[in-house]
C-alpha positions as CSV (number, residue, x, y, z in Angstrom):
1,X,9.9,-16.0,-0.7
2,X,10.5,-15.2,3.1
3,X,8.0,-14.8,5.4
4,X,7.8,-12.0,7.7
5,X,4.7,-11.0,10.6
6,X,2.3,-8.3,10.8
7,X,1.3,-8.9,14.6
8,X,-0.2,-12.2,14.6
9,X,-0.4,-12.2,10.4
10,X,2.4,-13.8,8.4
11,X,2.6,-12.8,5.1
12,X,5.0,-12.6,2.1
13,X,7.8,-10.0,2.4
14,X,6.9,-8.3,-0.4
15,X,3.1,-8.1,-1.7
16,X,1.3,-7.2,-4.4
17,X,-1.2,-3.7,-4.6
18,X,-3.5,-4.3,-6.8
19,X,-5.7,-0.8,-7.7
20,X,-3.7,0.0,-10.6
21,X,-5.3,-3.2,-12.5
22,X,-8.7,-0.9,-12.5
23,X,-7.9,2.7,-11.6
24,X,-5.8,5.5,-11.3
25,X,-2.8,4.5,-13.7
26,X,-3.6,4.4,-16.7
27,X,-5.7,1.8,-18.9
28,X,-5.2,-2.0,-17.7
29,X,-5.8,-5.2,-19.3
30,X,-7.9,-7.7,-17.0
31,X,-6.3,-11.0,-18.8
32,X,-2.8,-9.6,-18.1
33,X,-3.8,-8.3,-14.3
34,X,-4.7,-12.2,-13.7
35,X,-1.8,-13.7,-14.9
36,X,0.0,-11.4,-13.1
37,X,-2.1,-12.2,-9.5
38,X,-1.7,-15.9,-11.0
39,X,2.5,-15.0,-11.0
40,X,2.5,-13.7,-8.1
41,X,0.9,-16.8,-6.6
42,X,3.5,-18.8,-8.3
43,X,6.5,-16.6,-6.8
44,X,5.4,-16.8,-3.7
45,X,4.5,-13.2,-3.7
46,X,0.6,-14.2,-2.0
47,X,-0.1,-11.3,-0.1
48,X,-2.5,-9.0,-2.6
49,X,-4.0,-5.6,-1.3
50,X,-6.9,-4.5,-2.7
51,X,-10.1,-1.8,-1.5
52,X,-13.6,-1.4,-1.3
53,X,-13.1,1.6,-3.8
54,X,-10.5,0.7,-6.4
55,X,-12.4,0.8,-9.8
56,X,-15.9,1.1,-8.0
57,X,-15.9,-2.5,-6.5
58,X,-14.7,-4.1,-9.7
59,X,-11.0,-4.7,-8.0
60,X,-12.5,-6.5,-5.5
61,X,-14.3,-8.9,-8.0
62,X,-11.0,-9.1,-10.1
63,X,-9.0,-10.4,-7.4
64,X,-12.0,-12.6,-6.6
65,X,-11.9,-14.3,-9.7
66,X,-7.5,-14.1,-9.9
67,X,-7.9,-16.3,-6.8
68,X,-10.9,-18.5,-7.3
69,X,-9.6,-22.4,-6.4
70,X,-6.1,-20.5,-5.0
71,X,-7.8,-19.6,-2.0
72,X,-5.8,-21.2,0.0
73,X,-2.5,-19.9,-1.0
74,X,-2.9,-15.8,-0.1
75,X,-3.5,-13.6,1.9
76,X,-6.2,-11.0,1.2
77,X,-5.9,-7.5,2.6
78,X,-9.0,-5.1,1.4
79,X,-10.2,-1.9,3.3
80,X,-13.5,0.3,3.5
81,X,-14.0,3.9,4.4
82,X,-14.1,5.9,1.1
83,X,-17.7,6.3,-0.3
84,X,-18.6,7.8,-3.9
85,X,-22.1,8.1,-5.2
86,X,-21.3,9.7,-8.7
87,X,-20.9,13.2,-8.0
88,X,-19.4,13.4,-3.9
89,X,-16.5,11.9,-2.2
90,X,-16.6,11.3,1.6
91,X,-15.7,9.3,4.4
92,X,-17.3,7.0,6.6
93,X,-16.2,5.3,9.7
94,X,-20.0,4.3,10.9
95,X,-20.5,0.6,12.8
96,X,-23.3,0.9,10.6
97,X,-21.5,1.3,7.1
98,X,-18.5,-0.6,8.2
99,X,-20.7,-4.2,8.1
100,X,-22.3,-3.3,5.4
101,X,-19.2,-2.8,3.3
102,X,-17.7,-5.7,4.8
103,X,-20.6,-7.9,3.3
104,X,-20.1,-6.2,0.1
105,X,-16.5,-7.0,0.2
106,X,-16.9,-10.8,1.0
107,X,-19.3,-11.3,-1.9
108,X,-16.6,-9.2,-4.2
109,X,-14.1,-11.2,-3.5
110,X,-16.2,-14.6,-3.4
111,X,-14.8,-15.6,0.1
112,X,-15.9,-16.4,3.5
113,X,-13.6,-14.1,5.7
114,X,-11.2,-11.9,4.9
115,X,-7.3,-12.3,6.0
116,X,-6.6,-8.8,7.1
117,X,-9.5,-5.7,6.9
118,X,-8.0,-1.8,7.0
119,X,-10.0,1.0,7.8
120,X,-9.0,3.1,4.7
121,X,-9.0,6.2,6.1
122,X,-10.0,8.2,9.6
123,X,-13.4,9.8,9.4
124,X,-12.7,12.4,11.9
125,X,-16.5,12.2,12.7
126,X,-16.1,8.6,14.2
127,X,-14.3,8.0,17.2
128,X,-11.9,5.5,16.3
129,X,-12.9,3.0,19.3
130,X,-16.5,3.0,17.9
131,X,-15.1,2.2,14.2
132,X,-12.5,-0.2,15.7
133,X,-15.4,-1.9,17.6
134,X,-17.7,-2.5,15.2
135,X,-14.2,-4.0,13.6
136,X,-13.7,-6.3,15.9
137,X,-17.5,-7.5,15.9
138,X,-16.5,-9.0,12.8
139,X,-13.3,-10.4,13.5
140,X,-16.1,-12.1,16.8
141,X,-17.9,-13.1,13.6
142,X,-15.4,-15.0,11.9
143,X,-16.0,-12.5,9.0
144,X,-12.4,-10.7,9.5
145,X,-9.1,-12.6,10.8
146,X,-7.5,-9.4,11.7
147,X,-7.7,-5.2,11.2
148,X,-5.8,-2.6,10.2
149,X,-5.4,1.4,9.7
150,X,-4.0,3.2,7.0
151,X,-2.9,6.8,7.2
152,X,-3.7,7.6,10.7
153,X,-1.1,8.8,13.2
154,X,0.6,7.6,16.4
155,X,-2.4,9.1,18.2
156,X,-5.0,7.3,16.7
157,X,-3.2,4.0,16.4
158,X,-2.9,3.9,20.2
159,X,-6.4,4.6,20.6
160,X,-7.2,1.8,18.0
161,X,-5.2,-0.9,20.2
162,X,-6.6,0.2,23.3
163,X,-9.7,-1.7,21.5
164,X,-8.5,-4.6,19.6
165,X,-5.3,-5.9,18.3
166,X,-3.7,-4.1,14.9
167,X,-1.8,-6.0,13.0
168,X,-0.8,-3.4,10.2
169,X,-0.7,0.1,9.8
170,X,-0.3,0.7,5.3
171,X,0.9,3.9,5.5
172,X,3.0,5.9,2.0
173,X,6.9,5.1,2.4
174,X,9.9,5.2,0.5
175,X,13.3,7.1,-0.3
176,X,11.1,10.2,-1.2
177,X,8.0,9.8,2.3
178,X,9.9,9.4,5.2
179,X,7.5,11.3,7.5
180,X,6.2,8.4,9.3
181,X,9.8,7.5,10.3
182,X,10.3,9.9,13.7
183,X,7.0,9.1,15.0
184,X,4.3,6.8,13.6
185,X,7.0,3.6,13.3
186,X,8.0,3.9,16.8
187,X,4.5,4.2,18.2
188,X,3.2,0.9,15.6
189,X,6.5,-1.0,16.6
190,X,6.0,-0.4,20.7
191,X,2.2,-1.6,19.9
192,X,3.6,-4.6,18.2
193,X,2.1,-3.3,14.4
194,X,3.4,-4.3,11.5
195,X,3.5,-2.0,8.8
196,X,3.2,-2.2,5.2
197,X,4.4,0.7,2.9
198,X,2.4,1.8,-0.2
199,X,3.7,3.7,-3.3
200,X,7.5,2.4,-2.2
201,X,8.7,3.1,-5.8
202,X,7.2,7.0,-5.4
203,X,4.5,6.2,-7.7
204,X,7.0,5.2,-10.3
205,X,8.6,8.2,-9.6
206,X,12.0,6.0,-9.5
207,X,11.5,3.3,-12.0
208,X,12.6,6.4,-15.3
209,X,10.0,4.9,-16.8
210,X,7.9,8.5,-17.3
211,X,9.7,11.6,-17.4
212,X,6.7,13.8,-17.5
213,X,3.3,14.2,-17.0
214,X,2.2,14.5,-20.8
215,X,2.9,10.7,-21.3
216,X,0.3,9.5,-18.9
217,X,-3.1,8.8,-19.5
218,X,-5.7,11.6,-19.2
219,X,-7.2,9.3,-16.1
220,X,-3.8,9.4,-13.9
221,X,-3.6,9.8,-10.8
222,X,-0.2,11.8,-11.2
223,X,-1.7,14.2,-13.8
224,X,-2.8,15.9,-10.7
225,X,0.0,14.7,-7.7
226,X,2.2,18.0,-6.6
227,X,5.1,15.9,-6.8
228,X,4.2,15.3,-10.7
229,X,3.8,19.1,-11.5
230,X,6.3,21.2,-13.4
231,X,9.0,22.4,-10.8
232,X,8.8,19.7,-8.1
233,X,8.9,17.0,-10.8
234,X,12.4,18.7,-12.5
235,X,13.7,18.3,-8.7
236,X,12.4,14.7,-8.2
237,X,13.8,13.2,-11.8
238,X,16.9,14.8,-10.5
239,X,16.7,13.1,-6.9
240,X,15.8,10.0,-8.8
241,X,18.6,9.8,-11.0
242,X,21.2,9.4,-8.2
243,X,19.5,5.8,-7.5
244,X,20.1,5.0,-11.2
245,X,23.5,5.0,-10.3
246,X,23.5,3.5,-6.7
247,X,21.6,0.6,-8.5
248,X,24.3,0.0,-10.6
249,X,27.0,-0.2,-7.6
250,X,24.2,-2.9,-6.0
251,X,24.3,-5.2,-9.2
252,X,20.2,-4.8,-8.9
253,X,18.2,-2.4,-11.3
254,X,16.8,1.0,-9.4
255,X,13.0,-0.3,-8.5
256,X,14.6,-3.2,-7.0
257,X,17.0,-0.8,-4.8
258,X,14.3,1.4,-3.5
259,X,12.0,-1.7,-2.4
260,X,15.3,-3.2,-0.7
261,X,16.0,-0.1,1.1
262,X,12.2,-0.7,2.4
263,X,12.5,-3.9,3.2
264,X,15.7,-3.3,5.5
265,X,13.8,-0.9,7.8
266,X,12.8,-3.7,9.4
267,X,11.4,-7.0,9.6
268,X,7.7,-6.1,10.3
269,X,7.8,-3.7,7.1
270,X,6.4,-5.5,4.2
271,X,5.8,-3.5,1.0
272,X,2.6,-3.7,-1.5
273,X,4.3,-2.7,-4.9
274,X,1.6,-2.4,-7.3
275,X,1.9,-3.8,-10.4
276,X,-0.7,-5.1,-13.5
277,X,2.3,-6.6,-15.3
278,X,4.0,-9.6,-15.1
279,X,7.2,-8.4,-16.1
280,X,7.0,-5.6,-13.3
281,X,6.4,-7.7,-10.9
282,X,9.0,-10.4,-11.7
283,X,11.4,-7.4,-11.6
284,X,9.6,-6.3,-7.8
285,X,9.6,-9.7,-6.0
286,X,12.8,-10.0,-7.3
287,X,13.9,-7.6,-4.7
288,X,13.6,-9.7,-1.9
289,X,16.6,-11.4,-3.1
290,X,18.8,-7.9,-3.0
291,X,20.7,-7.5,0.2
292,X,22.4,-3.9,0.8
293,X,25.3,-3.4,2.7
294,X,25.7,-0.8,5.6
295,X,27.7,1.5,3.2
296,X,24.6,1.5,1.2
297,X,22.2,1.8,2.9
298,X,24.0,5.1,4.7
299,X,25.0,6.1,1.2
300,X,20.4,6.0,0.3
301,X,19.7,7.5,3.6
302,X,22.4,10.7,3.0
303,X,20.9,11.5,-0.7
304,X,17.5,11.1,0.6
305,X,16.5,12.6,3.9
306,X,13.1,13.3,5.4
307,X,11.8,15.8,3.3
308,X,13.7,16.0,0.3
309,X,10.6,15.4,-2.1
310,X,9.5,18.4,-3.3
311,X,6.2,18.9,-3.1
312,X,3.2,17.4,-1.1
313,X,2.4,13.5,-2.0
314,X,-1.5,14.8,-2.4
315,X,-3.6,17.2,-3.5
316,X,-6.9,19.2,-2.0
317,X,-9.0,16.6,0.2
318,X,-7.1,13.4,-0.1
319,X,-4.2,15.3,1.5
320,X,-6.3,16.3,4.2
321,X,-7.5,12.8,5.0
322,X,-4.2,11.8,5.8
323,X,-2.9,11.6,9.3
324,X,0.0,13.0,10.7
């Protein structure tokens, strides 16, 4: 697969997300999650995000073991920020809590440093140079190779280099979250930030695969996303069909338009696509082979404009922990 850079950091051009192999989408098995990290490897697709908080820890230690004696072959993205303890969600940005996750992480994962470490998301309560610091303490310490934001806006992410280096900002983007396009990618591209786009099939949104919330699992995330309730969804199946038929003028199935259309915003944009199945993400990496024309991509950009989704892309809290 071809390579591309996140500042200093070159990775895979498409990765691999990992938190739906122990939260959020439904059941998972672990055997099948492996061999499809082990897959991945094999593609060439070596660049697996994971977090602190994805099943509790436990996708942390899954990816540890996926990659036990293939250490050498990935690249290993995880973030902290998001605490639980059973009953309250916060965040936390703290020096303090940001080495003591780290630690947590590196035992997880069962390695020595990690590739690329995000700050998960902005605790409003930090200023960003003290969380950054602490950061690149680590980075000092040969813990960390590199940092990185998610969710935060141009603002922030100027404030962040001002410190130490960012090499990518993972932000939500695809045909249906465009809103980081007038701003935030200007701002990370002047900065010299790479940026790597979560959820860039709209949370399956575009794959047909569910047509309605009743056929998820009672644990689903998008049991409870606006953009999976009554309505909005009848306007977003609707806005998703037209790819089904753009796909077919491509010669490439719909999932692997959509991640094509993300991958030619740029070379420093390099898409995490989760997956826990190995045919899902044959049929992913298999968009880095797609190449769209000009007369495409105009064609994408004309059915879906900023704002066309209907509804927000989170509920309550987690909406308001994003930047923008």
């Amino acid at each position: 697969m071809d390579q591309r850079n996140l500042g200093d950091l070159t990775v895979s051009a498409i990765g691999l997300g990992c938190m739906g192999m122990s939260q959020h989408y439904g059941p998972a098995d672990e055997g099948e999650s492996i061999r499809t990290i082990h897959r991945a490897i094999e593609l060439g697709c070596t660049f697996l995000d994971t977090a602190d908080r994805y099943g509790g820890g436990h996708n942390e230690e899954l990816v540890g073991r996926a990659i036990a004696g293939r250490r050498d072959r990935v690249v290993v993205a995880t973030k902290y920020g998001q605490r639980f303890d059973g009953e309250r969600r916060w965040f936390d940005n703290s020096p303090e809590w940001i080495r003591e996750a780290c630690e947590a992480s590196l035992h997880r994962l069962g390695v020595d440093v990690i590739d690329l470490y995000y700050m998960h998301r902005r605790d409003p309560e930090v200023p960003v140079e003290e969380s950054v610091g602490a950061m690149a303490e680590l980075v000092q310490q040969g813990k960390v190779r590199h940092l990185g934001l998610s969710e935060v806006s141009a603002e922030t992410l100027r404030a962040a280099c001002a410190v130490h280096p960012i090499a990518a900002l993972q932000s939500e983007w695809s045909l249906f979250t465009r809103g980081l396009e007038a701003e935030i990618v200007p701002a990370a591209r002047e900065l010299g930030v790479g940026i790597v786009p979560y959820a860039p099939i709209g949370r399956g949104l575009f794959s047909g695969a569910v047509t309605s919330p009743q056929e998820l699992s009672a644990d689903d995330l998008r049991r409870t996303n606006p953009r999976w309730q009554g309505e909005n969804l009848e306007r977003n199946l609707a806005l998703a069909a037209r790819v089904r038929d753009a796909a077919g003028e491509a010669g490439c199935t719909p999932v692997q338009l959509v991640l094509a259309w993300v991958l030619a915003r740029g070379d420093d944009v390099v898409p995490i696509p989760g997956s826990k199945r190995v045919a899902h993400l044959e049929e992913n990496v298999a968009a880095a082979g797609v190449r769209l024309g000009d007369d495409h991509l105009r064609a994408l950009d004309e059915l879906f404009p900023p704002g066309v989704a209907a509804g927000e892309r989170y509920a309550g809290a987690m909406l308001a922990a994003v930047e923008r």
